[in-house]
C-alpha positions in Angstrom: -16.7 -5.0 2.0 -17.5 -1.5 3.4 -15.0 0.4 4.3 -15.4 0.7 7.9 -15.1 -3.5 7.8 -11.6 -2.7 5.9 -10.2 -0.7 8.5 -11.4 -3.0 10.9 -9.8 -6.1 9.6 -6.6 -4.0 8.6 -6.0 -2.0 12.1 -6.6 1.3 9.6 -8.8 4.5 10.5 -11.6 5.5 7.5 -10.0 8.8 7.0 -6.1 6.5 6.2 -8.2 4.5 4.1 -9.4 7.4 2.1 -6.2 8.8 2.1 -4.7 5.8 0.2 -6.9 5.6 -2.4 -6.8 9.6 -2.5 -2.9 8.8 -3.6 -3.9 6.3 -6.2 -2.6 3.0 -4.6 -6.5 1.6 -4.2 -9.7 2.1 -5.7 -13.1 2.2 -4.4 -15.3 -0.5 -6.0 -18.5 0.4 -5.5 -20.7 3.1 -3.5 -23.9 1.5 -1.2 -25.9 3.9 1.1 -23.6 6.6 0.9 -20.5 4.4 1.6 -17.5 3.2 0.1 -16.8 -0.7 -1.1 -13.8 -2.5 -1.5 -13.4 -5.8 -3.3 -11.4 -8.6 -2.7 -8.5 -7.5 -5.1 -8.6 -4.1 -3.5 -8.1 -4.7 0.1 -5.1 -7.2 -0.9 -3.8 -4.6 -2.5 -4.2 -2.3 0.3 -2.9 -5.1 2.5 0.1 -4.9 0.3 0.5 -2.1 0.6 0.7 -1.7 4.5 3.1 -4.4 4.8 5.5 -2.6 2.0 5.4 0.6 3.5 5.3 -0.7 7.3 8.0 -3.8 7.1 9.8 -3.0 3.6 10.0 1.0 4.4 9.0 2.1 1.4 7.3 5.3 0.3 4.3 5.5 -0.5 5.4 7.2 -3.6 7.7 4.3 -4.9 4.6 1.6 -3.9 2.9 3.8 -6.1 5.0 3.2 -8.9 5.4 -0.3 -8.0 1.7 -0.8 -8.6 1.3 1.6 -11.9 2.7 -0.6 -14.6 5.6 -2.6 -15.7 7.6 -0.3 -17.3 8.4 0.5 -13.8 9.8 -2.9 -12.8 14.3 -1.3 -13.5 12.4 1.4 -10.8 11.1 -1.5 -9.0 14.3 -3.3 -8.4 16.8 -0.8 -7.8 14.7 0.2 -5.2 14.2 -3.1 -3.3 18.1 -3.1 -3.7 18.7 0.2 -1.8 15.7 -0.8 0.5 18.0 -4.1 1.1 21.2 -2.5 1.7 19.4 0.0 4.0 18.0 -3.0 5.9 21.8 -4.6 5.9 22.8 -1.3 7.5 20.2 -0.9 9.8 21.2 -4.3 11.0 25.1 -4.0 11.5 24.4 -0.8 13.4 22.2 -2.7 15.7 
């Protein structure tokens, strides 16, 4: 899918698109006539990662982790935790 279909689908600019995968959390699949390709895996992923960083709060940073291997799953879950009791807070004061 070309990226301008992506951001299209997703609600995302080109230029935030670029941006993510600039940071490591997507990858381009393919270049066509001068424009970038996503696959199916890689706009999940992107997809992902939106609804992490927009409804879980996370940074993109952490996500980053998240995604890189599994040695990073401790990382993973202590910050879900934090993200939880954050959430829990967030709540109480509302």
């Amino acid at each position: 899918m070309p990226i301008d279909e992506v951001g299209r689908r997703l609600g995302l600019r080109a230029s935030a698109i670029r941006y993510y995968e600039q940071r490591g959390l997507i990858q381009t699949s393919r270049w066509q006539v001068g424009k970038r390709w996503f696959d199916t895996e890689q706009v999940r992923r992107l997809a992902a990662v939106l609804l992490w960083k927009d409804r879980g709060r996370l940074e993109l940073g952490h996500i980053a982790r998240f995604l890189g291997s599994p040695e990073d799953s401790v990382s993973w879950a202590q910050t879900i935790d934090t993200q939880i009791d954050m959430l829990t807070a967030d709540i109480d004061r509302l």
